[in-house]
N, C-alpha and C positions, 0 to 999 in steps of 0.2 A: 618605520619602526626600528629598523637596523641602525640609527645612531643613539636613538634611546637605549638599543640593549648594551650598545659599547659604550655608553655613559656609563652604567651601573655593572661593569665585567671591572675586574679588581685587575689593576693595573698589569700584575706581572704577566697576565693572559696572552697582552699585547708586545710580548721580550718573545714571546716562542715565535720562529718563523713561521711555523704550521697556521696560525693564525690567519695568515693573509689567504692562505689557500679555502680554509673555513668560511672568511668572510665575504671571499670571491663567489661562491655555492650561494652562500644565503643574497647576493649583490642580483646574480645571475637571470634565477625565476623569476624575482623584482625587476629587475629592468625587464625582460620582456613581455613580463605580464601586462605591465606600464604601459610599454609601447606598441602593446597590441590592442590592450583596452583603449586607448587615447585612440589612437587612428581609426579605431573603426567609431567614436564618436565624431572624429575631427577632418580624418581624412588627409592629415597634414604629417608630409615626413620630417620636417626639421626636429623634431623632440626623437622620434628613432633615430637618426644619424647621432642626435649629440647624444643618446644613450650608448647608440654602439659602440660610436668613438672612445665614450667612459670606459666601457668594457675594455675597450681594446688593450686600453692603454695600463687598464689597472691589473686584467688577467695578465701582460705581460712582466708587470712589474712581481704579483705572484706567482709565476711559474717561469720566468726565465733567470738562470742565472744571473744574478749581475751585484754590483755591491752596494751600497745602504745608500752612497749618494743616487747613483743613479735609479734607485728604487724609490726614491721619492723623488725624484724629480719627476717619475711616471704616475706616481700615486695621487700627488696633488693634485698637476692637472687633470686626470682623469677624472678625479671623484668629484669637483668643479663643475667638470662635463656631465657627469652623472643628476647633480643636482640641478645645473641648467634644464638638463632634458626632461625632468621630472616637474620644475617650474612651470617652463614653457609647457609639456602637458596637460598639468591642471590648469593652468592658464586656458587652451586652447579649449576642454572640457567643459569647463565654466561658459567661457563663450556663446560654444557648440550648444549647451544646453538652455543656454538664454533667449538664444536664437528659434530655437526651438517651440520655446514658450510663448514666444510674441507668434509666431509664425501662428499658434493654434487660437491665440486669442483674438487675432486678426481675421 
């Protein structure tokens, strides 16, 4: 839901640096909601690693000092990461729940 709402945030929103630190809060419960809901249908850590890793990389880029190059150099790949692990998640869900449903019909 969070890049639907920063489609529709009127551009200047995205010049304030406070921003990042905003969208790190709303990224934050998302991801491990994700990756606590997923594992306990999946049981599979690679989508939490590559969630965390996303975290890591993007909380670092808003809350550490540093300058716009190296702030996006942390930003892309993380958010990457973030959406790898939310893929592979629902991916793994789907699966999970498929599996499931033959298991009962069998």
């Amino acid at each position: 839901m969070l890049p639907w709402l920063a489609m529709f945030m009127p551009l200047s929103v995205f010049l304030d640096e406070s921003v990042h630190v905003w969208l790190f809060a709303a990224l934050l419960p998302a991801a491990v909601f994700g990756a606590w809901s997923g594992w306990r249908h999946h049981a599979d850590l690679k989508p939490s690693l590559l969630l965390a890793s996303g975290l890591i990389l993007v909380g670092c880029a808003a809350f550490l000092p540093m300058n716009t190059a190296a702030e996006i150099a942390l930003t892309i790949p993380g958010s990457l990461l973030l959406i790898a692990g939310h893929s592979l998640n629902r991916r793994l869900q789907a699966l999970s729940h498929f599996a499931a449903m033959q298991h009962e019909n069998s």
